[in-house]
N, C-alpha and C positions, 0 to 999 in steps of 0.2 A: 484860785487862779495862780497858777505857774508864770512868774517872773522871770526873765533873758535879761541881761547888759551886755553890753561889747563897748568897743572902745576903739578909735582911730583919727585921723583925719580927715580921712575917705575925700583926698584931693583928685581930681583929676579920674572921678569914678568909672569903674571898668567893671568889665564880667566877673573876675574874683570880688568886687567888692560887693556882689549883686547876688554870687553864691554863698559869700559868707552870710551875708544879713538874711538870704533863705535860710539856711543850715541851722541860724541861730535861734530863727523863729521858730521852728521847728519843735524845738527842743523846750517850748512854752507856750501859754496863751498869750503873754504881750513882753515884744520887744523894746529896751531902752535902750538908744544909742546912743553915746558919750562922745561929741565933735570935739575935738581942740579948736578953740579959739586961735585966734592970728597970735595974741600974744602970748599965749605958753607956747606956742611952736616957735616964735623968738625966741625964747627961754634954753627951749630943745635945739637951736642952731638950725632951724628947719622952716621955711618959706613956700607956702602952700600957693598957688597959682591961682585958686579961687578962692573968695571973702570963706571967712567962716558964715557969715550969714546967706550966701548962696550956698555954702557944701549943706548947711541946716534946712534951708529951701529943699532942695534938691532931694535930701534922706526922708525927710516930709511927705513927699510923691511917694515916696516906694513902699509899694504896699505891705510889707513885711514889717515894716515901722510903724511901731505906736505914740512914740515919741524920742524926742532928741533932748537933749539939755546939754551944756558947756561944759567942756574939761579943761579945768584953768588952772591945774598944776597936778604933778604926779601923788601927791597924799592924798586925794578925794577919793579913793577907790573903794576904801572902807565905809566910808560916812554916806556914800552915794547906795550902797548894797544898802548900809544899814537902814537910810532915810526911806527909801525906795522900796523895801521890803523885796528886795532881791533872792531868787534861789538859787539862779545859776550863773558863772559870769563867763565869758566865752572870748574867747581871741583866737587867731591866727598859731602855726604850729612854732612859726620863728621865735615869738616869746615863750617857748615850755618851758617852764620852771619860776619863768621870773613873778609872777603872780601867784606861786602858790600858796604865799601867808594868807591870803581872801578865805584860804578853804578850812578858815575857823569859821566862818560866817556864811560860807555859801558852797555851792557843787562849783567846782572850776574844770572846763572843757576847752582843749586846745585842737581846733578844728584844721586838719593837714590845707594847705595853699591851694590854689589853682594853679597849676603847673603852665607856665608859658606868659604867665601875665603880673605884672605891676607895678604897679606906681613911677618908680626909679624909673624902670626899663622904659615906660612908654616917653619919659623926660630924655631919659641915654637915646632911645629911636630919635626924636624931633629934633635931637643937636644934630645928626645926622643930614639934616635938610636946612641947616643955618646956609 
């Protein structure tokens, strides 16, 4: 069986974030997705609008997902491939590069964005209507 990881917050979930976890699935027989907890996104200076326990709910329904587990600081990236028996680990194209020490230990794949949509922007839009 061919292993997938990805990695985000996945607040405030939209159509990029529903192509990416296709895209990633794709690319294995089972997806594992790595949520940031409420307090490493503290950590990160970053305030996600729903629980981490509802963005976990949430990634749970989608059928592309086989599981979620907590990212509760940026060093687990290795230990979670290693633990997990990871092959591949996949992100978004905005981090290219920053991830590629992984790729002693796994295939690492930087899947290009959905063009028109995320996260920020849909938070930049709703100030718009304060």
């Amino acid at each position: 069986m061919k292993k997938v990881i990805t990695y985000g917050t996945f607040d405030l979930l939209h159509k990029g974030h529903v192509r990416l976890l296709k895209r990633a699935k794709a690319l294995g027989d089972h997806l594992t997705v790595c949520v940031s907890t409420d307090e490493f996104n503290a950590i990160k200076g970053k305030h996600a609008y729903t629980s981490y326990e509802d963005r976990k709910y949430i990634l749970e329904a989608i059928r592309y997902v086989n599981e979620v587990i907590p990212e509760k600081d940026w060093n687990q990236k290795i230990s979670d491939v290693v633990n997990n028996d990871i092959d591949t680990f996949v992100m978004g194209d905005d981090w290219k590069g920053k991830f590629d020490f992984l790729k002693d230990y796994c295939q690492v794949i930087y899947l290009p964005r959905t063009e028109g949509i995320s996260t920020t922007k849909i938070k930049k839009d709703l100030e718009l209507f304060d």
